[in-house]
C-alpha positions as CSV (number, residue, x, y, z in Angstrom):
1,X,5.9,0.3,-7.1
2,X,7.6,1.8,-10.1
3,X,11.3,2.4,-10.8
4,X,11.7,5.6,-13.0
5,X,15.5,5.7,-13.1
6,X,14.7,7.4,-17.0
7,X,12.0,9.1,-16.5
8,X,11.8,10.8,-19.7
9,X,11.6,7.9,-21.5
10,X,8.6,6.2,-19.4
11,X,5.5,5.6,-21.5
12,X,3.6,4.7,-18.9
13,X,3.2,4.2,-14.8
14,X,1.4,1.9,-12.7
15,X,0.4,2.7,-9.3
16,X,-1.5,1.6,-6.3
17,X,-5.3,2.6,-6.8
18,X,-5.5,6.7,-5.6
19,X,-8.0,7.8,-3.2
20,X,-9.2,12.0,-3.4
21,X,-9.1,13.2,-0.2
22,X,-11.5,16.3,-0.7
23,X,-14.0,16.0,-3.3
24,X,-17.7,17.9,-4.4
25,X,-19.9,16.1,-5.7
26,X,-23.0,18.0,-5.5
27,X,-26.1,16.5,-5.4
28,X,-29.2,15.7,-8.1
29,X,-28.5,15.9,-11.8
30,X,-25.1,17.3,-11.5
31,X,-24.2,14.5,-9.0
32,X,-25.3,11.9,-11.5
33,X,-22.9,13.6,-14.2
34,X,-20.2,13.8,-12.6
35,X,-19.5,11.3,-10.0
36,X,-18.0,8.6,-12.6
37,X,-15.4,10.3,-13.1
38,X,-14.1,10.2,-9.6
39,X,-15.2,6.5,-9.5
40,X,-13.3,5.4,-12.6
41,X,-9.9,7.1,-10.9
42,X,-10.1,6.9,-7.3
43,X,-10.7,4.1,-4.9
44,X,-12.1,6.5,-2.5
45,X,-13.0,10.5,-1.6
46,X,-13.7,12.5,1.3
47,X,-17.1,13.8,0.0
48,X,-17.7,17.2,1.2
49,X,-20.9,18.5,2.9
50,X,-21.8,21.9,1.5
51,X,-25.3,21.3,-0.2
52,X,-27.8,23.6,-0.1
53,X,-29.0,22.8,2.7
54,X,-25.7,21.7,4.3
55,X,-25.1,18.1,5.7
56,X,-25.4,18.5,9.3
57,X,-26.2,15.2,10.8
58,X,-25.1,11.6,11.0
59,X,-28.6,10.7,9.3
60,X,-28.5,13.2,6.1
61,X,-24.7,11.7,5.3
62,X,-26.1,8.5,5.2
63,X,-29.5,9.6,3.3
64,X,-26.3,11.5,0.9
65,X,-24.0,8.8,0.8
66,X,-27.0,6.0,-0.2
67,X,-27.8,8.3,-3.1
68,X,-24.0,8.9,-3.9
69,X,-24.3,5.0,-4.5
70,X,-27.4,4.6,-6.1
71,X,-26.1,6.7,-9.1
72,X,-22.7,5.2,-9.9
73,X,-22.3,2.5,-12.7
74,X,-23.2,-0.8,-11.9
75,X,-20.0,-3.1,-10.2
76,X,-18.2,0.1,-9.4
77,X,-16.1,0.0,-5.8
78,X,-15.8,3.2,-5.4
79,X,-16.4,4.6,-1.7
80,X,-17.9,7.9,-0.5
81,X,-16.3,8.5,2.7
82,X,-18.9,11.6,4.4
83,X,-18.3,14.0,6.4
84,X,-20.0,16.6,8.4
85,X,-20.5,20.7,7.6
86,X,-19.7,22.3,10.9
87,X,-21.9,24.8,12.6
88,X,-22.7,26.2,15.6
89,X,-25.6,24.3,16.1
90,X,-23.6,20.9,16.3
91,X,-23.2,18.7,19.3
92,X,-20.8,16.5,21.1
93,X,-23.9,14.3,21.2
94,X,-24.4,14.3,17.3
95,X,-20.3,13.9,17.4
96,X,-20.6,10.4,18.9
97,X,-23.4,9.4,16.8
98,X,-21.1,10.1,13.6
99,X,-18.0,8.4,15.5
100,X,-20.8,5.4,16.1
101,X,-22.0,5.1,12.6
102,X,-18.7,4.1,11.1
103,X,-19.6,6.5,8.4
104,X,-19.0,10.1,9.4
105,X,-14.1,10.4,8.5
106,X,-14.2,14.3,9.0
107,X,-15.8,17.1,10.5
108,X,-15.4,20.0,7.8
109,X,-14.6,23.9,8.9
110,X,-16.3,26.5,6.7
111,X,-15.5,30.1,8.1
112,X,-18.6,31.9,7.6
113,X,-18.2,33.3,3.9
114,X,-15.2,32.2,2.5
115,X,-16.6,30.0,-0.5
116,X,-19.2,28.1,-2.1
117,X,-22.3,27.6,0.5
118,X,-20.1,28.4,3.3
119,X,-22.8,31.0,4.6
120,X,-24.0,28.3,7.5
121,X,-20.1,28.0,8.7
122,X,-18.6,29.6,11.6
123,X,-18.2,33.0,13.0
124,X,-16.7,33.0,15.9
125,X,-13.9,29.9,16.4
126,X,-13.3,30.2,19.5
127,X,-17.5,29.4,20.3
128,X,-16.1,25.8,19.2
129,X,-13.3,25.3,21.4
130,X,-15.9,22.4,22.9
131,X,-16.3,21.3,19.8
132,X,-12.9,20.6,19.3
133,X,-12.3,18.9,22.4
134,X,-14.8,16.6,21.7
135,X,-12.7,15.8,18.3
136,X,-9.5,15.9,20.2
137,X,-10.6,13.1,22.5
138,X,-12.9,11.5,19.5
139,X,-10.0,11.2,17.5
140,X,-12.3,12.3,14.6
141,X,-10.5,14.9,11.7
142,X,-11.1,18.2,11.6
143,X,-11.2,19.6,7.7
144,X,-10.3,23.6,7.6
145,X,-10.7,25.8,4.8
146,X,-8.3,27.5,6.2
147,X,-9.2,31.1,4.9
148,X,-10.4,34.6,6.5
149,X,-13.4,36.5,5.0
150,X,-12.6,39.5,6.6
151,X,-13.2,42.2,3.7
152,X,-10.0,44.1,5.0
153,X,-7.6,41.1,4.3
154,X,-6.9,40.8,0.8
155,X,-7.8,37.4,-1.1
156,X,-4.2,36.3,-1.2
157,X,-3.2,36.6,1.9
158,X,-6.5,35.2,3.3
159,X,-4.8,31.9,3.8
160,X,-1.6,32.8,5.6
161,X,-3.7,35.3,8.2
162,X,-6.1,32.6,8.7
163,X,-3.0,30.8,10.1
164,X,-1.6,32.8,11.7
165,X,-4.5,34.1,14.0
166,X,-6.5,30.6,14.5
167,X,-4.9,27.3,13.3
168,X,-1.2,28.0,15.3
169,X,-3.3,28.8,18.2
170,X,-5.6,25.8,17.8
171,X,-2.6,23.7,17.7
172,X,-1.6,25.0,20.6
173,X,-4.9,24.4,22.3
174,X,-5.6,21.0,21.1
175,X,-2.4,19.4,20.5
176,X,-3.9,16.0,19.9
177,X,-6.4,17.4,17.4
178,X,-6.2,15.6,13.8
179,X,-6.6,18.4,11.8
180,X,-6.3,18.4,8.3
181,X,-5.8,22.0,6.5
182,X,-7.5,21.8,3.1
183,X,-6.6,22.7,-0.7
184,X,-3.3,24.8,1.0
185,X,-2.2,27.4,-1.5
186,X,0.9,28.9,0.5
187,X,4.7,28.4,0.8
188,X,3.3,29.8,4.9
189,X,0.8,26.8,4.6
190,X,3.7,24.6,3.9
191,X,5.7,25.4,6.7
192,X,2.9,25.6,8.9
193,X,2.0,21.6,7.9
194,X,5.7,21.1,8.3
195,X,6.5,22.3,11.3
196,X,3.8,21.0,13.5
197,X,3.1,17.9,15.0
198,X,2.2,14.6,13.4
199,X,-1.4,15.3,13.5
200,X,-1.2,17.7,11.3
201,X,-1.5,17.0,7.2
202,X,-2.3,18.7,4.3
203,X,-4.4,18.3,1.0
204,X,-2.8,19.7,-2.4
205,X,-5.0,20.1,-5.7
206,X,-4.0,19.5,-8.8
207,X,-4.6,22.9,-9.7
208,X,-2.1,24.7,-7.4
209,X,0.5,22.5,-8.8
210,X,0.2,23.3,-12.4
211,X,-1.0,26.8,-12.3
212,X,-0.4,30.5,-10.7
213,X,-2.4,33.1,-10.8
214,X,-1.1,34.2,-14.3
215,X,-3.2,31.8,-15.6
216,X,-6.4,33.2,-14.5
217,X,-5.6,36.7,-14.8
218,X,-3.4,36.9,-17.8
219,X,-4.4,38.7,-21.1
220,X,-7.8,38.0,-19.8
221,X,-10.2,37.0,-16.8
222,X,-10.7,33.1,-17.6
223,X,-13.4,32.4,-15.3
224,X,-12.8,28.3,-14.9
225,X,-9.5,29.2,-13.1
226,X,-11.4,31.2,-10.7
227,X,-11.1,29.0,-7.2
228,X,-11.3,29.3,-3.4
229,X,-8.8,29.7,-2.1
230,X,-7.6,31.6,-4.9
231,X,-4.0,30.8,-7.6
232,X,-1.4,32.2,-6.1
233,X,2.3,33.9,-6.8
234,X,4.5,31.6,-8.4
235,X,6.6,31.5,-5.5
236,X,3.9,29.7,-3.8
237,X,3.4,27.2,-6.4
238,X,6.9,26.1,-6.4
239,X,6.6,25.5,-2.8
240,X,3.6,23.5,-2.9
241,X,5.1,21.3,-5.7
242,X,8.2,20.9,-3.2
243,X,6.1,20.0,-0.4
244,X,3.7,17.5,-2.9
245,X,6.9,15.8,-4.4
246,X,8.9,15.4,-0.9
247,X,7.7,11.8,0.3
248,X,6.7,13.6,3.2
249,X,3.0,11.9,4.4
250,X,1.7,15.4,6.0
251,X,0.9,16.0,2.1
252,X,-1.3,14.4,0.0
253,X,-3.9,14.2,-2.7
254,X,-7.6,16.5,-2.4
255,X,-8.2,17.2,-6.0
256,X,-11.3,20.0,-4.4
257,X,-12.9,19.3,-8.0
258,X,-15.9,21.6,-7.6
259,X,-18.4,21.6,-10.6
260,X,-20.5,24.3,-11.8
261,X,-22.9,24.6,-14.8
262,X,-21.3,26.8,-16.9
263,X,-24.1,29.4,-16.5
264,X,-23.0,29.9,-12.4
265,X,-19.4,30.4,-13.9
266,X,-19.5,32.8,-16.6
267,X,-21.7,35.4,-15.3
268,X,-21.2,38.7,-13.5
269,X,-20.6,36.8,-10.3
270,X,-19.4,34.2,-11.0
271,X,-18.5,30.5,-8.4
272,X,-15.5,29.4,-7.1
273,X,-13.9,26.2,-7.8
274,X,-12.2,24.3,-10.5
275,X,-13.9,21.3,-12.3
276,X,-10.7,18.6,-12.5
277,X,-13.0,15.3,-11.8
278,X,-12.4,14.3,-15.4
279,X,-8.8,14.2,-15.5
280,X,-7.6,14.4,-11.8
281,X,-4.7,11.6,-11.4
282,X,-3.6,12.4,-15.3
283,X,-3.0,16.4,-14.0
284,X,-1.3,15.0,-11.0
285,X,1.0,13.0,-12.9
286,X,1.3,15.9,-15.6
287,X,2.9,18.1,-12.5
288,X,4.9,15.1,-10.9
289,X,6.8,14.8,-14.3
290,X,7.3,18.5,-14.8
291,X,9.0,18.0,-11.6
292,X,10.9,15.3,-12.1
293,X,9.3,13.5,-9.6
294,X,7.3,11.0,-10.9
295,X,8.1,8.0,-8.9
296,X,6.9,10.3,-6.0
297,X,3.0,9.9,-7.6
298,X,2.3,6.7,-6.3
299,X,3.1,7.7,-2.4
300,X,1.1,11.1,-2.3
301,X,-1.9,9.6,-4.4
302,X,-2.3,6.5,-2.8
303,X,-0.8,6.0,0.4
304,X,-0.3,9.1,2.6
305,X,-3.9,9.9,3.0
306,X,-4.9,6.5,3.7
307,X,-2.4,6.4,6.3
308,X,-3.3,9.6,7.9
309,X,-7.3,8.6,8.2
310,X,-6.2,5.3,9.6
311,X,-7.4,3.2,6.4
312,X,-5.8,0.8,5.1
313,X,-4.1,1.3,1.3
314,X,-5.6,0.0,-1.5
315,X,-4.0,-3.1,-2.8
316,X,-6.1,-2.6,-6.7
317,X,-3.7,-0.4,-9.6
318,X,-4.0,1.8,-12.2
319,X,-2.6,2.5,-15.1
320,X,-1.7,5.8,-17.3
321,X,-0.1,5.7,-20.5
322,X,1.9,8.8,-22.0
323,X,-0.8,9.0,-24.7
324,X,-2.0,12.6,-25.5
325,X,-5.6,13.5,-25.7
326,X,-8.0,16.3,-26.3
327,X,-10.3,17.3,-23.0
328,X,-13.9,18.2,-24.2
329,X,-15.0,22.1,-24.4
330,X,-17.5,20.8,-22.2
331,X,-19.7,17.9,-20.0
332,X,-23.1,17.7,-19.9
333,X,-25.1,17.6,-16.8
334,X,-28.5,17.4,-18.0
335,X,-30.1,20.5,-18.8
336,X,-27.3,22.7,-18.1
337,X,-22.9,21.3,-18.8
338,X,-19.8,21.8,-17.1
339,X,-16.9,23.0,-18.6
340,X,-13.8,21.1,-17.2
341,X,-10.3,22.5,-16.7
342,X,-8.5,22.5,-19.6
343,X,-11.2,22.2,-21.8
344,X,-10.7,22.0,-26.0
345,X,-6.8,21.1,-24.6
346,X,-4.0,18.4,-25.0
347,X,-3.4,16.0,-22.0
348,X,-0.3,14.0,-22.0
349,X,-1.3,11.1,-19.5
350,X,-4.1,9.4,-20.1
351,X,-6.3,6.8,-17.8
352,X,-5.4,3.0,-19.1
353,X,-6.8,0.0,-17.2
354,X,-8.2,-0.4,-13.6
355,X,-7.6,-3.9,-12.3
356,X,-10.5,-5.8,-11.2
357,X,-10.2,-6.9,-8.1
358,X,-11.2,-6.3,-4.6
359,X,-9.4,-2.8,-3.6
């Protein structure tokens, strides 16, 4: 572990290989294009399931996760960790098949309607109570996105009455329910995470560290800042870099890099989510030093989540090196590209050496 007792004169920091608690990967063609940049940063990810059609079963995560494999670069390490989508059609049966397989780290929580192919998600959460039970005594996570999609709450404060009105009361419910709330946005989601038990955690993207919603909005409607749930105030940001920086290990890394060809993004309706695959741990470090908490990095990227999903820390490092360089206007993807956060822009950490070793 690194000693930064001068931080602004540290040219470079090595840290304990980081793992991505909440990733898209998507599937086909874009899948092919985009997974090696997770691989070549991140020892592991929790790999979403909201395909088209969603990943419901134990079977399909494994059918996912063998193509996942098949497509990265030969002698890579790198670990999809699946999870579940979860509707009302799922069953405490299908639950211990997933528990069984070894394979299945999460069950994910899509309300109805609040993002990206979220359409098969839940309506009613209180239908699931069972559901969560079975978790509760399964020991297996639950992953929120923890947002209403009522059209009478406004977008920013879809997140804090989402709390409010189900995830306090769920607590209460299931008290031994490992719940993690995803991509939090809120200083309420903060305090939330903070004040509840020791089964509670919380992912933070890279994303909500560096940005508010000034940089979506500003001068003009920039359509690659454009996520669910959405930048906030820059009250909210400042909490959420306090929680991030804080050693405390209910916080940790979920980059929630979501790509999207460029024609899905730039249109008159256009998707949610930020593409930050390409140059996740060097933005993380980019809002760790802003803070002045750089020698916090190493514990939210690589050990907290690890710790909360009962896997043990990766033992491999990485190295960045404060050496600037220019992110691409774009990536292709086949027939179609992505166009990456911060695109035609200067980083100031950039991705040295990955040990090679066993992680």
């Amino acid at each position: 572990m690194n000693t930064l007792s001068q931080q602004q004169y540290i040219e470079s920091i090595t840290i304990n290989y980081p793992d991505d608690w909440h990733l898209h990967l998507r599937d086909g063609s874009m899948l092919a294009s985009v997974v090696t940049h997770s691989a070549s940063r991140f020892a592991r990810a929790i790999i979403m399931p909201n395909l088209k059609p969603p990943i419901t079963n134990t079977i399909q995560a494994l059918a996912y996760k063998n193509r996942i494999l098949a497509v990265l670069p030969h002698h890579t390490k790198f670990v999809p960790l699946m999870t579940l989508y979860l509707t009302e059609d799922l069953t405490i049966q299908e639950l211990h098949r997933a528990v069984a397989s070894n394979c299945i780290h999460g069950i994910k929580l899509y309300p109805a309607g609040v993002t990206t192919n979220s359409e098969a998600g839940i309506n009613s959460l209180t239908d699931i109570y069972p559901i969560l039970d079975a978790l509760q005594t399964l020991a297996m996570p639950l992953l929120v996105h923890a947002e209403v999609s009522n059209s009478d709450v406004d977008i920013f404060d879809r997140e804090r009455v989402f709390i409010e009105r189900y995830l306090i009361p769920i607590t209460k419910q299931f008290p031994e329910l490992r719940l993690v709330v995803e991509h939090i946005t809120t200083k309420e989601a903060v305090e939330f995470v903070e004040n509840s038990n020791s089964n509670v955690a919380a992912t933070i993207t890279a994303h909500h560290l560096l940005y508010n919603r000034n940089a979506m909005l500003t001068g003009c409607i920039r359509p690659h800042f454009y996520c669910l749930p959405i930048l906030k105030r820059e009250v909210h940001r400042q909490a959420l870099l306090k929680a991030a920086t804080s050693n405390n290990p209910k916080f940790f890394l979920g980059t929630d890099s979501a790509p999207h060809a460029i024609s899905d993004k730039e249109c008159d309706c256009g998707c949610a989510g930020c593409f930050t695959a390409h140059a996740a741990i060097e933005l993380y470090a980019e809002a760790f030093e802003q803070a002045g908490k750089l020698s916090q990095l190493e514990a939210f990227a690589s050990w907290y989540g690890a710790d909360f999903y009962h896997l043990p820390r990766n033992q491999a490092q990485i190295t960045l090196h404060k050496i600037a360089w220019q992110v691409p206007p774009f990536y292709s993807t086949g027939n179609n590209c992505i166009v990456p956060l911060r695109a035609n822009t200067t980083m100031a950490w950039q991705l040295a050496n990955i040990e090679s070793k066993d992680l």
